[in-house]
C-alpha positions as CSV (number, residue, x, y, z in Angstrom):
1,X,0.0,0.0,0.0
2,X,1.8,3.4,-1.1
3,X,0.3,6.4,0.8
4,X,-0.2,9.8,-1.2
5,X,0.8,13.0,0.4
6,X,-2.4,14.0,0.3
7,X,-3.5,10.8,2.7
8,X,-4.4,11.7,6.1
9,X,-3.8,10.0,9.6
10,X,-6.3,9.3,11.3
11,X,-7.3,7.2,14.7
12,X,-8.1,3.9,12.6
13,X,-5.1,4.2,11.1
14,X,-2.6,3.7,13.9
15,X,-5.1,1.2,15.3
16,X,-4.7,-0.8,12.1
17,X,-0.8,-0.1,11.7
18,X,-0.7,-1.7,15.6
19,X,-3.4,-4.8,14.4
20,X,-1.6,-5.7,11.3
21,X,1.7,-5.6,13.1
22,X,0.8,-7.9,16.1
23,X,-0.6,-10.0,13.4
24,X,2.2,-10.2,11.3
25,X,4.9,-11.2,15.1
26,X,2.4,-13.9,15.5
27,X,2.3,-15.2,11.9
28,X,6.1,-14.9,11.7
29,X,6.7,-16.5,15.4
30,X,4.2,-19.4,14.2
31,X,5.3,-19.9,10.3
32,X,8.4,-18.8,9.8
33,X,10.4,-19.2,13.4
34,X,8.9,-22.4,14.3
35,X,9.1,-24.2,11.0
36,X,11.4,-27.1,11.5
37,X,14.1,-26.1,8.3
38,X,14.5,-22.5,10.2
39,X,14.5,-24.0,13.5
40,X,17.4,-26.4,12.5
41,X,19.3,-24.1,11.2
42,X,20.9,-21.7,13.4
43,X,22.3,-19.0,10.7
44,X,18.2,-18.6,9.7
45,X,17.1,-19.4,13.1
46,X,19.1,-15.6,14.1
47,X,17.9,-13.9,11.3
48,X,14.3,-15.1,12.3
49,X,14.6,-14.2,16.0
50,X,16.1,-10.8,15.0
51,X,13.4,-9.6,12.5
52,X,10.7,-11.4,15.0
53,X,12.3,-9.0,17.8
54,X,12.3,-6.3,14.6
55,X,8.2,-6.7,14.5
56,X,8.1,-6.4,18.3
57,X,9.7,-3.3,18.3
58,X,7.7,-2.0,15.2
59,X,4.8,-2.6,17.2
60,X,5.9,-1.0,20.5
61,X,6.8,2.2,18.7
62,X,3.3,2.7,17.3
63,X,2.3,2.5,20.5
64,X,4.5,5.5,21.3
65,X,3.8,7.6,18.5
66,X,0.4,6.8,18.4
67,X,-1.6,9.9,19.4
């Protein structure tokens, strides 16, 4: 989704940047770091825990910016 600059911010959207997010950490935690070829292999098993931790910190600062 590309935003204009004419596109507004409004409430629903940091509610649904903050939804999508925690949706996305639990998709990721439960597809991507769990799945046995990432678990078994510990090069992709850091990259997975670091953008996992990336998402969780995504979604805490949109907590804190969020008006």
């Amino acid at each position: 989704m590309n935003a204009s600059p004419s596109d507004e911010i409004n409430d629903g959207h940091w509610t649904e940047a903050q939804h999508v997010t925690h949706m996305m950490v639990g998709m990721f935690d439960d597809y991507v770091c769990n799945h046995p070829a990432v678990r078994q292999t510990p090069e992709l098993a850091a990259r997975a825990d670091a953008i996992l931790e990336a998402l969780g910190d995504l979604y805490q600062a949109v907590g804190r910016v969020r008006p």
